[in-house]
C-alpha positions in Angstrom: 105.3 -51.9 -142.7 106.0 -49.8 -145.6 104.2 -46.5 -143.7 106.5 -46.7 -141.1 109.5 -45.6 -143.5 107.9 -41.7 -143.1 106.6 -41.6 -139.2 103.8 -39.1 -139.0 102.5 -40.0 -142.7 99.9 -42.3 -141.7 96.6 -39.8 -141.0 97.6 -37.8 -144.6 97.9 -41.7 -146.4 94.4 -42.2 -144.4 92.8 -39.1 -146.1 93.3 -40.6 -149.7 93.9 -44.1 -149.0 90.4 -45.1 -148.7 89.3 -43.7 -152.7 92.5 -44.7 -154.2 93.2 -48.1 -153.0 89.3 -49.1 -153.4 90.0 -48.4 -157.1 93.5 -50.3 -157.2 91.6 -52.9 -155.7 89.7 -53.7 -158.8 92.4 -56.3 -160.0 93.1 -58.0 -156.8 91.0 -61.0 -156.7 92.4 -62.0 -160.1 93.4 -65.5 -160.0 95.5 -66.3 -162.6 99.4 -64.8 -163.3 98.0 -64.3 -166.3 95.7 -61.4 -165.3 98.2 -60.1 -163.1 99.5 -56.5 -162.7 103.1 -56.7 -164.0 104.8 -52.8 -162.5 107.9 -52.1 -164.6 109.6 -48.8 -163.1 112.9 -47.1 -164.2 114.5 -43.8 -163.5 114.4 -41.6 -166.3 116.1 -38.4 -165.0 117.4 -36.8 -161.6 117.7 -32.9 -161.7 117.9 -30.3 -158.8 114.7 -28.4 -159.0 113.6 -25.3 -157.2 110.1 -25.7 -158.9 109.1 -28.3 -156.7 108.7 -26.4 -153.5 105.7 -25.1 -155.3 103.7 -28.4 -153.5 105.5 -28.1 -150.1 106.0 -24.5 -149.2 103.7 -21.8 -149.2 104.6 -18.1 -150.7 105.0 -17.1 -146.9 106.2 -19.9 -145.7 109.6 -18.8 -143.6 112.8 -19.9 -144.7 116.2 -19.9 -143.6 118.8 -17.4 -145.6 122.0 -18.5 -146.5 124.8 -17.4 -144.2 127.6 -16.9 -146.5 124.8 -14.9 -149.0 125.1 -11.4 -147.0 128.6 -10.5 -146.8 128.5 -11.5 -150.3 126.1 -8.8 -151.1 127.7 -6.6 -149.1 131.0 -6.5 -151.1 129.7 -4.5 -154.0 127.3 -1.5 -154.2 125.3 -3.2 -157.0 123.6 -5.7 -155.4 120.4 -5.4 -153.7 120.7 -6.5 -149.6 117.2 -6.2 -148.0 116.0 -9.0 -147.8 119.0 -10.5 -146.5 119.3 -8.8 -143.9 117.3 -11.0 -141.3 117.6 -14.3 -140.4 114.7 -15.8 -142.0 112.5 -14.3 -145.5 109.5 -15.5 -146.8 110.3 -18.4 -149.5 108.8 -16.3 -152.2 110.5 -13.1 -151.0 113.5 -14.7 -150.8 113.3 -16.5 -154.3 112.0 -12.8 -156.0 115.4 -11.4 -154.3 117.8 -14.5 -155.4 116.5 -13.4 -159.3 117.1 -9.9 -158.6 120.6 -10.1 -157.7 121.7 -12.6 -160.7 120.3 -10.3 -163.0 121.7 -7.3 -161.2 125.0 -9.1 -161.7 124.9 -9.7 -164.7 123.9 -6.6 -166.2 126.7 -4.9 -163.8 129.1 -7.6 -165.4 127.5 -6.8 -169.1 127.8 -2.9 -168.4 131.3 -3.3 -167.1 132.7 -5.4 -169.6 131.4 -2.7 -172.1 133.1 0.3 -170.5 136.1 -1.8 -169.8 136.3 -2.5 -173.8 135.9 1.2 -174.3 138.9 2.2 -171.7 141.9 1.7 -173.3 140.6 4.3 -176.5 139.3 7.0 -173.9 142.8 7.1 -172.6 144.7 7.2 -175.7 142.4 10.5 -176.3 142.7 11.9 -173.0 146.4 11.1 -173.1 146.8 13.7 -176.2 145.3 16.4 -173.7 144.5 20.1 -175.0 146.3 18.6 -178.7 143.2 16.4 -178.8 141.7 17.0 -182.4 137.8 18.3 -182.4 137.0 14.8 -183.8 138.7 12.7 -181.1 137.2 14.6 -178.5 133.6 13.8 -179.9 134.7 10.5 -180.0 135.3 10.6 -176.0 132.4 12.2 -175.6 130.4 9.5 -177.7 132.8 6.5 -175.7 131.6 8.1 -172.4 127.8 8.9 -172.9 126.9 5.4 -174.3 128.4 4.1 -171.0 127.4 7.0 -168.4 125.0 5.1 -166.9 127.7 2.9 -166.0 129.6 5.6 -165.0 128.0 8.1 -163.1 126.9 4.6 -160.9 130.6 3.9 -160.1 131.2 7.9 -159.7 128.5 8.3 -157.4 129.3 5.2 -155.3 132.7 6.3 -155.0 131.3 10.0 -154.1 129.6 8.4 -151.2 132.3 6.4 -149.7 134.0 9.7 -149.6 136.8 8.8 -152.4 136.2 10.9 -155.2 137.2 15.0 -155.0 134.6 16.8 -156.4 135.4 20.7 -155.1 134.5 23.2 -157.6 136.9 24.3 -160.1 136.5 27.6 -162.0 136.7 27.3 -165.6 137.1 30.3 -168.2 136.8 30.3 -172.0 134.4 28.3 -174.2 133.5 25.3 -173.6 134.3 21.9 -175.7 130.7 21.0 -175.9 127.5 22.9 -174.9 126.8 23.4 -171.1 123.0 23.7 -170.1 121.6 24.5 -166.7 118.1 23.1 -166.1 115.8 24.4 -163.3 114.9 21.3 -160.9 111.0 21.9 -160.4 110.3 23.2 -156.7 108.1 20.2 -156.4 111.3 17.4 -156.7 112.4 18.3 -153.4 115.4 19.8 -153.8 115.5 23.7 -152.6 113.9 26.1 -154.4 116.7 27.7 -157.1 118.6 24.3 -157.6 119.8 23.8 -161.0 121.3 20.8 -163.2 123.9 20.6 -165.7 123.7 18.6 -168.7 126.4 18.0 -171.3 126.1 17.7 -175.1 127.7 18.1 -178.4 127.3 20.9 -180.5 124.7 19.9 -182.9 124.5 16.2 -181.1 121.8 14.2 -180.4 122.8 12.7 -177.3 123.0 14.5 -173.9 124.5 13.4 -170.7 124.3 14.4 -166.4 124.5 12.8 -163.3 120.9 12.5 -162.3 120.8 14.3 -158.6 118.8 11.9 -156.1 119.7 13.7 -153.4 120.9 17.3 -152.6 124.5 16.3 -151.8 124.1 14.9 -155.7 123.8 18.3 -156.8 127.9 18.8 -156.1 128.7 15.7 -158.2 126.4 16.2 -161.1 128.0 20.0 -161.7 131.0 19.3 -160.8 131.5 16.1 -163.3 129.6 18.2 -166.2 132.3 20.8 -166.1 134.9 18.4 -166.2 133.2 17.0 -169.2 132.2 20.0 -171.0 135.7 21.9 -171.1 137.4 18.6 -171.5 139.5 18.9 -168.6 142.2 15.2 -169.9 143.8 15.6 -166.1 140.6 15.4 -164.1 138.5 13.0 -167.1 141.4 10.6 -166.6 141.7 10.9 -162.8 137.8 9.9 -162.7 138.5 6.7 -165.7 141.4 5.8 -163.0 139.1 5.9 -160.0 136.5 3.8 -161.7 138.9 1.3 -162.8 140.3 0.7 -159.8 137.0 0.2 -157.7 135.1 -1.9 -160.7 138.5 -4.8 -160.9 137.4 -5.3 -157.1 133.7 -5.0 -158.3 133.9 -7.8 -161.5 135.2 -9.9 -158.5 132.5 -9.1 -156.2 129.6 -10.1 -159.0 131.1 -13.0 -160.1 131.0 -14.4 -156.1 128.0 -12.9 -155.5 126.4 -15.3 -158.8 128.4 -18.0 -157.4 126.7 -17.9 -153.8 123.1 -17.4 -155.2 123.3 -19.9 -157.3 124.6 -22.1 -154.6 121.6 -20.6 -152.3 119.2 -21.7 -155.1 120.5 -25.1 -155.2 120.7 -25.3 -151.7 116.7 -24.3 -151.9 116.0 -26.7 -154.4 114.8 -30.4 -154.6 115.6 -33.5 -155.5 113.6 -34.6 -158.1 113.6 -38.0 -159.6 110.8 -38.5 -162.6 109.8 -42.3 -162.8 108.6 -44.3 -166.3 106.1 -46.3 -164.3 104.3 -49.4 -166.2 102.0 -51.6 -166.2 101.8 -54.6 -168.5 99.5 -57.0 -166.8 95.9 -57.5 -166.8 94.9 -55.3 -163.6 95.5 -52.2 -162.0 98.0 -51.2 -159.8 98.5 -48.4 -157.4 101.9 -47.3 -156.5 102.5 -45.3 -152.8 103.5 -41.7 -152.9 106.6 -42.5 -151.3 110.3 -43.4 -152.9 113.6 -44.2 -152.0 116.6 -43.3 -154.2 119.8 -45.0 -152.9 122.9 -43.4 -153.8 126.2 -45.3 -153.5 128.1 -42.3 -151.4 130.5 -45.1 -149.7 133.0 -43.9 -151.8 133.6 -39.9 -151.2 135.6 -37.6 -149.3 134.1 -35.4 -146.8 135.5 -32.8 -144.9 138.7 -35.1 -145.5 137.4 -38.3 -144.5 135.7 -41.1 -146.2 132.4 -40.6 -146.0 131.9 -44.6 -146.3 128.2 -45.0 -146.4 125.2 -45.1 -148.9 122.9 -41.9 -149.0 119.7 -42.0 -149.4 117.2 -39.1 -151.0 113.3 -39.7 -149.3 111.0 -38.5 -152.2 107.5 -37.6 -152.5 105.0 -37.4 -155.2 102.1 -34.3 -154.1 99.2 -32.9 -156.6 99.1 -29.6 -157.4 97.0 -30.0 -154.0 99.9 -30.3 -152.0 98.5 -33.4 -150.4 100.4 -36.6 -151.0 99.1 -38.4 -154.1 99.4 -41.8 -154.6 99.7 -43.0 -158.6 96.9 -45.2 -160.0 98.1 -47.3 -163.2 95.4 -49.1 -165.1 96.3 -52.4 -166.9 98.4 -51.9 -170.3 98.8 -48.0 -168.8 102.0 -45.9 -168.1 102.9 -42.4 -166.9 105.6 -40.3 -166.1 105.8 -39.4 -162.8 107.8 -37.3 -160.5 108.7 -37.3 -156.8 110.7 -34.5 -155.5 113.2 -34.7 -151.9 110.7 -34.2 -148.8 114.0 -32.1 -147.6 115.6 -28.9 -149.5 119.0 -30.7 -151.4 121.2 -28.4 -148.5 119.7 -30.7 -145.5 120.7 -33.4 -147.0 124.0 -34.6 -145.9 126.6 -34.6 -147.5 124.9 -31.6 -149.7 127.9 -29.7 -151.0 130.2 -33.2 -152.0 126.8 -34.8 -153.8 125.7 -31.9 -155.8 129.7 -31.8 -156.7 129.5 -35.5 -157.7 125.8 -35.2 -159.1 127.8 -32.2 -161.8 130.7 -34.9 -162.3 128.2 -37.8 -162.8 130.8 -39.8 -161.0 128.1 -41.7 -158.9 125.4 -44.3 -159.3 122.3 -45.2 -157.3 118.9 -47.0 -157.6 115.4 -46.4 -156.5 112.5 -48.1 -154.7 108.6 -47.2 -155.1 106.5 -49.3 -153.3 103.0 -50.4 -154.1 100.1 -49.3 -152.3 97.5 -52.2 -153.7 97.2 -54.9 -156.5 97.0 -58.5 -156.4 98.2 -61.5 -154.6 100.7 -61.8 -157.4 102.5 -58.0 -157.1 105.3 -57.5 -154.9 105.2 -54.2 -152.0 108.0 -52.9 -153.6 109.8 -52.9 -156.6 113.5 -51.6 -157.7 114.9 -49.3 -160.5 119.0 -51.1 -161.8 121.5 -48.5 -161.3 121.5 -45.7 -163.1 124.4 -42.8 -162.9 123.5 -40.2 -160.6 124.4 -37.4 -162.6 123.2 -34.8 -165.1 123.3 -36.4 -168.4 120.3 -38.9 -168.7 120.0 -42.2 -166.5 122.1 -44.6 -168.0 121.9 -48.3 -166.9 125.2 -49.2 -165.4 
């Protein structure tokens, strides 16, 4: 029977089942071909889709992380690791967090890729050392505040890891730009007394300071202001050096840490196959919430191996109810329609190789929907032709 092909389905088909196939019923006593329901299906596209655990998961549903996710975070300072740091999140949790990190990445890559443009002038200025003119040394000073965010980030995350020298250096004379100490308010946290320095050109608009977050901060934020204000080339460089060196490790990091959450997300995501279904006949028709895409897998390499059988993706089509929801065609009607995998695309074996292939479009399948109710002239089921399994739209092989 065509129930069987989901085992546990039948009290959920027996909820709707009754209403739905009382109204498909309408056209089954017709008696001539003529008034028959004639189904026409084809697939129109097949896409990974995240969206469509909306009608199978809750927001607190608990979900598996990703194991190779962690240590990916882990590798660079700017990511943001919480939530990955048990075994299972909840999927909305886990989603929120996924989003956080790609755009953390990317404004880390964005920010980096700015100051890394910027590097190769700072040094040519720093390299002319105490013969720098008063011009090129607002231009560093311009270079490095439009980028100290940036900066005083990789400074600071060096400064905890214990890599960066910050002892106190007494300078005499007058400095290259002005040097301010601010007061930190007694209610911040920071013992009473405690003061910041901030750096800005004489007459400037533009200031710039390590924000302290913590007391040790204190040490870096006056320690890297001095160095600033009296334009000290040997230590300015020294810092540019240590930056450089940590943030070619760190571009690296980012780039794999967008590369395994966007595998995660796929990995979290869907099939989902959206159907043209049809109707040109003279009664209704009422199609199961159930589908069967066939891919032709036979083919592929796994693991180094022919894989040397046919996959196949188990779809369902849920309301916005999340209860199964069978799809009611009156005569001369169509609809778009789409089912989505009853498993995430990662269960589904083999999940890496056919997402590959499903990129490369080098595959084809077909589909099956089957019909819950119509007349003694419809079929239970009824086929798509093969279409490429692939990216691009379903083309009819």
């Amino acid at each position: 029977m065509i129930l069987q092909i989901w085992p546990g389905n039948l009290a959920k088909f027996a909820k709707w089942a009754g209403a739905t196939i009382a109204a498909a019923l309408i056209g089954s006593f017709s008696t001539s071909w003529y008034e028959a329901a004639r189904p026409s299906i084809a697939v129109i596209d097949i896409r990974p889709s995240l969206n469509s655990n909306s009608v199978f998961l809750k927001d607190d549903t608990p979900v598996p992380l990703p194991q190779t996710l962690a240590p990916a975070l882990e590798a660079t300072a700017w990511s943001s690791i919480e939530t990955f740091r048990s075994p299972t999140a909840p999927y909305k949790k886990l989603v929120d967090a996924l989003d956080l990190n790609t755009q953390k990445m990317n404004t880390y890559l964005e920010d980096w890729g700015r100051l890394k443009a910027d590097l190769p002038r700072m040094r040519d200025i720093l390299a002319h050392g105490d013969q720098a003119t008063p011009a090129e040394r607002d231009g560093f000073f311009d270079l490095w505040e439009r980028n100290d965010g940036f900066i005083y980030g990789s400074l600071r995350g060096e400064f905890d890891r214990g890599s960066l020298d910050v002892t106190h250096k007494p300078y005499t004379g007058t400095p290259t730009f002005r040097l301010i100490q601010e007061t930190i308010s007694p209610d911040s946290g920071f013992p009473a007394g405690s003061v910041v320095w901030i750096v800005g050109k004489k007459g400037g608009r533009f200031s710039t300071y390590v924000v302290p977050r913590r007391d040790i901060d204190l040490g870096l934020n006056r320690a890297v202001a001095e160095r600033l204000a009296y334009f000290d080339s040997a230590e300015l460089m020294s810092f540019l050096d240590v930056i450089e060196n940590s943030e070619r490790a760190g571009e690296s990091s980012a780039k794999n840490v967008l590369s395994e959450v966007d595998k995660a997300r796929n990995g979290l995501s869907r099939w989902a196959v959206t159907f043209a279904l049809s109707n040109r006949g003279g009664s209704p028709v009422a199609f199961m919430p159930f589908a069967i895409v066939e891919i032709d897998t036979s083919g592929l390499t796994v693991g180094g191996k022919p894989w040397g059988k046919w996959t196949e993706l188990h779809l369902e089509h849920r309301g916005t109810d999340s209860e199964l929801s069978p799809i009611y065609i009156d005569k001369g009607g169509a609809q778009l329609v789409t089912f989505a995998s009853k498993d995430f695309i990662k269960d589904i074996e083999p999940s890496d190789t056919l997402t590959d292939a499903y990129h490369l479009g080098t595959l084809y399948c077909r589909a099956r929907i089957f019909v819950a109710s119509g007349d003694a002239f419809t079929r239970s089921e009824y086929r798509t032709a093969a279409v490429r399994f692939g990216v691009s739209d379903a083309s009819t092989r």
